[in-house]
C-alpha positions as CSV (number, residue, x, y, z in Angstrom):
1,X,31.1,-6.3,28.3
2,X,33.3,-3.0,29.5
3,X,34.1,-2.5,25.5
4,X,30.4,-2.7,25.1
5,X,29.2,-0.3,27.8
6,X,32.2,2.1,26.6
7,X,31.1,2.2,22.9
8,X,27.7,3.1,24.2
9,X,29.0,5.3,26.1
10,X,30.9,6.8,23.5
11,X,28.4,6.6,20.8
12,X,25.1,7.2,22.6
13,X,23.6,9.2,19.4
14,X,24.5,6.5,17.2
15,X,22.9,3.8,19.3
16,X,19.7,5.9,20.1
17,X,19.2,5.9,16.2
18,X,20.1,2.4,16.1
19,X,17.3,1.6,18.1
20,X,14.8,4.0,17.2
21,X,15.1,2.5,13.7
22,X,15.2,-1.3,14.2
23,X,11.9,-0.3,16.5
24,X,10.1,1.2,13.5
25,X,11.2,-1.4,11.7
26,X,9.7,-4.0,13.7
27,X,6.3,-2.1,14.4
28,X,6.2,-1.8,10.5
29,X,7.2,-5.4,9.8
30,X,4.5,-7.0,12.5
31,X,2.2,-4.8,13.6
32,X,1.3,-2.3,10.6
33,X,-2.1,-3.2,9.4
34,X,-1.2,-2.2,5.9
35,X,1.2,-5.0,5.6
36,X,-0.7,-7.6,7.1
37,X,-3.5,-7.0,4.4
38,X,-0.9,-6.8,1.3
39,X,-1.0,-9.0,-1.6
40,X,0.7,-9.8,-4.6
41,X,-0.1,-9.1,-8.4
42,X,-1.6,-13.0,-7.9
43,X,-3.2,-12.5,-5.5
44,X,-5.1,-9.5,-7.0
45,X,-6.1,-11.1,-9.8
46,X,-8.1,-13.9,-7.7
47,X,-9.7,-11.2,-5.5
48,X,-10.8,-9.3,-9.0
49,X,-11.9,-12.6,-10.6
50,X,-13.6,-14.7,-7.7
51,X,-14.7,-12.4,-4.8
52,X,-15.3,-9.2,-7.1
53,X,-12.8,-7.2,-5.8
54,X,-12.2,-3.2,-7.3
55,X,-9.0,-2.1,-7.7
56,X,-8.6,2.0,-6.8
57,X,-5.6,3.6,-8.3
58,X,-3.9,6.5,-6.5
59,X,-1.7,7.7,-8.9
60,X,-1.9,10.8,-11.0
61,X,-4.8,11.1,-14.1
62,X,-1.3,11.5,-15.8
63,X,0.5,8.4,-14.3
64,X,-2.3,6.3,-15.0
65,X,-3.6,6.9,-18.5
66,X,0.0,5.6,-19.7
67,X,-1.4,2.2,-18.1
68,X,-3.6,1.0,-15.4
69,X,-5.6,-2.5,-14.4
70,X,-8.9,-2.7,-16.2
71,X,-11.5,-1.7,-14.7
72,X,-9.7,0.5,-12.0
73,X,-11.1,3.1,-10.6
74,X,-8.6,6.3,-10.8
75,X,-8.5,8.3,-7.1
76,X,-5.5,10.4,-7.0
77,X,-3.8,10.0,-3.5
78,X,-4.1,13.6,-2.4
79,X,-7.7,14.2,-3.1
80,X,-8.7,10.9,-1.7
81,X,-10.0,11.9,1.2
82,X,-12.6,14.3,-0.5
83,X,-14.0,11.9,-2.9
84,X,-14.6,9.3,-0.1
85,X,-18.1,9.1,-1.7
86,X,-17.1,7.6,-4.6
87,X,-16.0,4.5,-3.2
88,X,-19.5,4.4,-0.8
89,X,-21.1,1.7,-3.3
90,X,-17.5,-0.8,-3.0
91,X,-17.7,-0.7,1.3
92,X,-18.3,-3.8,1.6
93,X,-16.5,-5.8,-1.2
94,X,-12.6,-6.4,-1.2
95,X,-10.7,-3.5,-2.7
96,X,-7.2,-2.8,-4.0
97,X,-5.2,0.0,-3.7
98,X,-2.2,0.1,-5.9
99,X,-0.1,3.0,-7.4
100,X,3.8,2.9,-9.0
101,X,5.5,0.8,-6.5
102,X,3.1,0.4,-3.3
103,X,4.3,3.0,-1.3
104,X,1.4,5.6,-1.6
105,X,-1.0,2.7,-1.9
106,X,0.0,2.2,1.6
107,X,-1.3,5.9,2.9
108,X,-4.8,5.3,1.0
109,X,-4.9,2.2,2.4
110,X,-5.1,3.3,5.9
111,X,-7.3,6.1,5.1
112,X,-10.0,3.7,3.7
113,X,-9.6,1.8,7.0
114,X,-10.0,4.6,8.9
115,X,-13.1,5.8,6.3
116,X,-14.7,2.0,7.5
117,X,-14.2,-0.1,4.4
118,X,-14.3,-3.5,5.4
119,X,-11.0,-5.5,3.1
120,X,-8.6,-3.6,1.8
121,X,-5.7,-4.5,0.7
122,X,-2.2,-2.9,-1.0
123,X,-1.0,-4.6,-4.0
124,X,2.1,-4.9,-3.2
125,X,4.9,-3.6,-5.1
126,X,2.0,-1.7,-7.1
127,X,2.0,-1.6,-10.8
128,X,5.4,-2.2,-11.5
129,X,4.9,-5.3,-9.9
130,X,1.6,-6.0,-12.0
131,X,3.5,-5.3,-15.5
132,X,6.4,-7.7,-14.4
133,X,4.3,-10.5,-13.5
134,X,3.0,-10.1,-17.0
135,X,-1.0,-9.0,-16.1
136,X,-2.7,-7.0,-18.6
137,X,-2.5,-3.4,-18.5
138,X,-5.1,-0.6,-20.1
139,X,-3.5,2.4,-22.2
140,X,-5.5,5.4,-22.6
């Protein structure tokens, strides 16, 4: 116990960041809303095929006109907030937000919580994890 209190003692930056981290790690584990909403490239596909879900894409027009979900709706992440508007109609069905890897999907995802929408959910691991679950995918 002395070695312990000594290496604290020693180390108190270290530890401080040790903790601060495997805190934020917890809260985003358990208690982020984002993640307790997720679902898998499966998953999607049931919510688009029997409860009529629409999936909103946040990456760039760029990113995805090399290939997107049919039927997605294109919204890139940093203009999301204005065009709020266009997503009005879809309030109260499911939607799914992906992008490249589920990251940014993440951010739009609590910004269409905050906006009111009812379900929403991230598709986790975003499109990459669509294409390697072998889902179809729409090139422009």
């Amino acid at each position: 116990m002395d070695q312990l209190a000594e290496f604290i003692t020693n180390h108190l930056l270290l530890v401080i960041t040790f903790l601060a981290l495997s805190g934020a790690l917890i809260w985003n584990i358990f208690f982020d809303p984002v993640n307790k909403t997720a679902v898998d490239a499966l998953q999607s596909t049931a919510l688009i095929n029997h409860d009529d879900a629409v999936v909103v894409d946040v990456r760039s027009i760029a990113e995805f006109n090399k290939g997107h979900i049919v039927n997605a709706v294109n919204i890139p992440l940093n203009g999301l907030a204005k065009q709020l508007q266009q997503l009005e109609k879809y309030k109260d069905k499911p939607v799914i937000v992906a992008c490249r890897s589920g990251s940014r999907s993440g951010m739009a995802c609590k910004t269409l919580m905050k906006a009111g929408f009812g379900e929403v959910h991230n598709l986790r691991g975003g499109m990459m994890a669509w294409e390697s679950a072998g889902l179809p995918v729409k090139r422009r």
